[in-house]
VEXDREN-2710 file (C-alpha; in Angstrom, 1 decimal):
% VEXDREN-2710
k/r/px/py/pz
1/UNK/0.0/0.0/0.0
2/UNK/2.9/2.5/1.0
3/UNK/4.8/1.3/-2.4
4/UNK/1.9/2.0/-4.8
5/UNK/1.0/5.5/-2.9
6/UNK/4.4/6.5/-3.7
7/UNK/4.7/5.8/-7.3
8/UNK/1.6/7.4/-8.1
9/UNK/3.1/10.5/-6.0
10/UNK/5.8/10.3/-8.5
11/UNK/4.0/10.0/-11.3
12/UNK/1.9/12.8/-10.2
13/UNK/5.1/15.0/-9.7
14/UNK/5.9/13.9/-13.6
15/UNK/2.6/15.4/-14.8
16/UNK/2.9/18.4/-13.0
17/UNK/6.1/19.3/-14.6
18/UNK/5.3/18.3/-17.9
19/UNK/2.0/20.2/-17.3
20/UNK/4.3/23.2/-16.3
21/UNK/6.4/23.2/-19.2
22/UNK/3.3/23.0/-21.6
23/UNK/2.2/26.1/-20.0
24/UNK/5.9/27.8/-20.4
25/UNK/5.8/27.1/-23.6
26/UNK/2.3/28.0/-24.5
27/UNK/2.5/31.3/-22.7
28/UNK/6.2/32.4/-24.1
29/UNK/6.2/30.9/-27.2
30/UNK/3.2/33.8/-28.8
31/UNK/4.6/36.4/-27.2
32/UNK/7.9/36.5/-28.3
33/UNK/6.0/35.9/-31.8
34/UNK/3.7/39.1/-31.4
35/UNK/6.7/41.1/-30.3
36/UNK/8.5/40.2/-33.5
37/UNK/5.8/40.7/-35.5
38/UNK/5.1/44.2/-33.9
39/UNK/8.9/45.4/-34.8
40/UNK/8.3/44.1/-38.7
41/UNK/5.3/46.2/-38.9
42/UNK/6.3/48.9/-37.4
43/UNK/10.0/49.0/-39.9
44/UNK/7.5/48.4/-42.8
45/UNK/5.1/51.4/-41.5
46/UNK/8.3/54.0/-41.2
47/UNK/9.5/52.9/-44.6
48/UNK/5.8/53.2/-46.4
49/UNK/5.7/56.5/-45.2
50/UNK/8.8/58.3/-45.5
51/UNK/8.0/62.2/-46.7
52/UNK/8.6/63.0/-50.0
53/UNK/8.9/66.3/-51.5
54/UNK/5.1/67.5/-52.9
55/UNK/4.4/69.0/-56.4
56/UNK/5.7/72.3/-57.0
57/UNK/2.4/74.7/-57.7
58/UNK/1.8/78.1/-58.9
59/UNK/1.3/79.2/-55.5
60/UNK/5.0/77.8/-54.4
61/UNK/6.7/79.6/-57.4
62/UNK/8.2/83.1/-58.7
63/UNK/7.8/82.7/-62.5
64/UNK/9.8/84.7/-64.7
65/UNK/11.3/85.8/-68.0
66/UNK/14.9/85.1/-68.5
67/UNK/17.6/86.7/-70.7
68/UNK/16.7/85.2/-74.2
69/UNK/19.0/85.1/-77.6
70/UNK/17.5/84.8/-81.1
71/UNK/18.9/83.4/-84.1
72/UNK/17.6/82.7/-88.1
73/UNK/14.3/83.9/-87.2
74/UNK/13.7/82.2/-83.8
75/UNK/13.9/83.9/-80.5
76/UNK/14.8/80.8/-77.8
77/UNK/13.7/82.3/-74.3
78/UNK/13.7/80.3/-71.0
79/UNK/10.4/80.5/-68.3
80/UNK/12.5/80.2/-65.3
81/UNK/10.7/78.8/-62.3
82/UNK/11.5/79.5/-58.4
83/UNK/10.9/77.8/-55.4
84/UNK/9.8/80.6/-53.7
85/UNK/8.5/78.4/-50.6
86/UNK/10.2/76.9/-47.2
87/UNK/9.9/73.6/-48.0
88/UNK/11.1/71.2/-51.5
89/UNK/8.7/70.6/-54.2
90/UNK/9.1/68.6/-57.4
91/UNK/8.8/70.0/-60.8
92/UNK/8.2/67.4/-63.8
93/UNK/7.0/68.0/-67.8
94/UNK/6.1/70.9/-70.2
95/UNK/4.7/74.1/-68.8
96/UNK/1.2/75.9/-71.0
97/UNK/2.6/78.4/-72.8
98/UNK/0.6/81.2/-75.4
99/UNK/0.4/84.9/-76.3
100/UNK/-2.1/86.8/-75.1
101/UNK/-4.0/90.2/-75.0
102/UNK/-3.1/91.4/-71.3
103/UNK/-3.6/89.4/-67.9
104/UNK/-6.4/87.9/-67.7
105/UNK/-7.1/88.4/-71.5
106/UNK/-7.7/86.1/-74.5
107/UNK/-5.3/84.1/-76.3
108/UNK/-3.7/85.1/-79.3
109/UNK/-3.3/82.2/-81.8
110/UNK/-2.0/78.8/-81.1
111/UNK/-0.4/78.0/-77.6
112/UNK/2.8/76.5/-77.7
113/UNK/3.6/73.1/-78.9
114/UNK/5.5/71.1/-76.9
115/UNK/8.8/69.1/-78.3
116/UNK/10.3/65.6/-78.1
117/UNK/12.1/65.6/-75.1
118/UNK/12.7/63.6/-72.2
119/UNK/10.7/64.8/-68.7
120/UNK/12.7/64.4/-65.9
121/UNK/11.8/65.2/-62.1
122/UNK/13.7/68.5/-61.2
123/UNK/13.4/68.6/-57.1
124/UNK/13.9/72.1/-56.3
125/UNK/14.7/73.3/-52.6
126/UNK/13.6/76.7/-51.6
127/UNK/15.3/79.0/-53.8
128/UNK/16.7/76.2/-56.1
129/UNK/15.3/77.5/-59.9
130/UNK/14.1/75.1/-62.9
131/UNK/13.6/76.4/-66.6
132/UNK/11.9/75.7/-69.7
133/UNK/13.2/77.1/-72.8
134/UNK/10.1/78.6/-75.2
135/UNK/11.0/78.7/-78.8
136/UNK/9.0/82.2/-80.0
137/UNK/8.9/82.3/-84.5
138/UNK/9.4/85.5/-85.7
139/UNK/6.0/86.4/-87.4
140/UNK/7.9/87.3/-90.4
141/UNK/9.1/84.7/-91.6
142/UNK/5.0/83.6/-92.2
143/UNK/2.6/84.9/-95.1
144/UNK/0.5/87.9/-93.5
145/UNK/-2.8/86.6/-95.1
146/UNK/-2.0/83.4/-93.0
147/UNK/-0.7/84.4/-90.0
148/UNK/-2.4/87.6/-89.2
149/UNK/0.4/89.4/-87.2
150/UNK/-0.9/91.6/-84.0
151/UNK/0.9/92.7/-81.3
152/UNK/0.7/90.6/-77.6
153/UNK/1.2/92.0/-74.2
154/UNK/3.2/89.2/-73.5
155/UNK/2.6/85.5/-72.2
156/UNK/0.1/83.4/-70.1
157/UNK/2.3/80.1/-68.3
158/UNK/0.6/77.3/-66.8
159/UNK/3.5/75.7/-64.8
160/UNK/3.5/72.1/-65.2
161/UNK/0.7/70.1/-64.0
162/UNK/-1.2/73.1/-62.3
163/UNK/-3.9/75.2/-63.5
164/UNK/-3.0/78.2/-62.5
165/UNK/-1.3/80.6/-64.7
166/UNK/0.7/83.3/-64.4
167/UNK/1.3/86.7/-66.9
168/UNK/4.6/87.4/-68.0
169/UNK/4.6/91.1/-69.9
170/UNK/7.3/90.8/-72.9
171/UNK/7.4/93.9/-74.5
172/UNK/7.5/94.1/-78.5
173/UNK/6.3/90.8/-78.6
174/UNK/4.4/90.0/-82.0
175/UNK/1.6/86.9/-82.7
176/UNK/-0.1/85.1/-85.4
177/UNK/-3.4/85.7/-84.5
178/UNK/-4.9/83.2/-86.7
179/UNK/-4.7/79.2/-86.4
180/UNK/-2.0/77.9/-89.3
181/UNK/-2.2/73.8/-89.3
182/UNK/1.6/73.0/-90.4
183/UNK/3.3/75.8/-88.5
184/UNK/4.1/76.9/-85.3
185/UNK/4.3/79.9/-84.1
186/UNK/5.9/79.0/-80.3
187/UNK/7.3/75.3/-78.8
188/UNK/8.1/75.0/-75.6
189/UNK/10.8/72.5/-74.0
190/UNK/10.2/70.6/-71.0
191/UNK/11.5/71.8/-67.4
192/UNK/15.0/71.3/-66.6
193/UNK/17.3/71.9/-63.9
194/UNK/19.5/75.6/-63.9
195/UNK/21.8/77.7/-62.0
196/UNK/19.9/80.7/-61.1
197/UNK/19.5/84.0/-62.9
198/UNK/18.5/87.7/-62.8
199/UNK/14.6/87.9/-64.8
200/UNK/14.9/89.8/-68.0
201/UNK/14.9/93.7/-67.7
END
């Protein structure tokens, strides 16, 4: 009788153990899991939302004229565009270019047409400066009776991607008022990086 209470003591010490290990196991074992887990997601949150720079808009800019040069009847001038805000802004494509009456007026003729060129993503930190060079036609070198020359107060930009333009005056500044199929009277290239420089006087 004394023998047998005794082994079943022992075997009841076994189960306890075992039963104690189970429990170890079962109550570590998740946690060390969820805790891993937790570090992953919180690695792959940071990285999903690092800041990037936002799009550069009208409001964020000082457009300008710069100093232009003209050659065999074309008068290459570049729309300079600075960031004019505290923080970095990205500037990507072909800005809307055409002539027009005044600010705020109408259009004269056909805005410009844009070239074959590659687009690249200019990031521009405040006071960093992008252009886009605009290839004007002197009006002379078309047939009055299908241009219709008048004179322009200057140009109406769209910067890239916005649509809100600015008025840039240009002084002397002749269009073809009408619309001529084959020809064009302005291009424009797309938006590159530049060192800064003064506006045109």
């Amino acid at each position: 009788m004394h023998r047998t209470t005794r082994s079943a003591a022992q075997l009841l010490g076994v189960g306890v153990v075992a039963a104690a290990m189970t429990a170890c196991g079962q109550q570590y074992g998740p946690i060390a899991a969820v805790s891993t887990s937790s570090v992953t997601q919180t690695v792959t949150s940071s990285t999903t939302h690092a800041r990037t720079a936002d799009r550069c808009t009208t409001e964020a800019l000082t457009v300008a004229l710069g100093h232009g040069s003209g050659t065999a009847g074309h008068f290459y001038i570049p729309v300079t565009f600075t960031n004019n805000s505290a923080a970095a802004c990205t500037i990507t494509g072909y800005p809307g270019v055409s002539y027009v009456t005044g600010k705020g007026g109408d259009q004269i003729g056909d805005a410009a047409a844009r070239s074959n060129a590659a687009t690249p993503t200019v990031t521009l930190h405040p006071g960093q400066q992008a252009s886009a060079t605009v290839d004007q036609v002197d009006v002379a070198n078309y047939p009055a009776g299908s241009c219709q020359p008048v004179d322009a107060a200057g140009l109406r930009v769209y910067p890239p991607n916005d649509t809100v333009p600015v008025f840039l005056t240009e002084p002397h500044a002749r269009a073809c008022a009408k619309h001529m199929p084959t020809q064009q009277q302005l291009s424009v290239r797309p938006v590159k990086e530049t060192a800064a420089q003064p506006p045109a006087s």
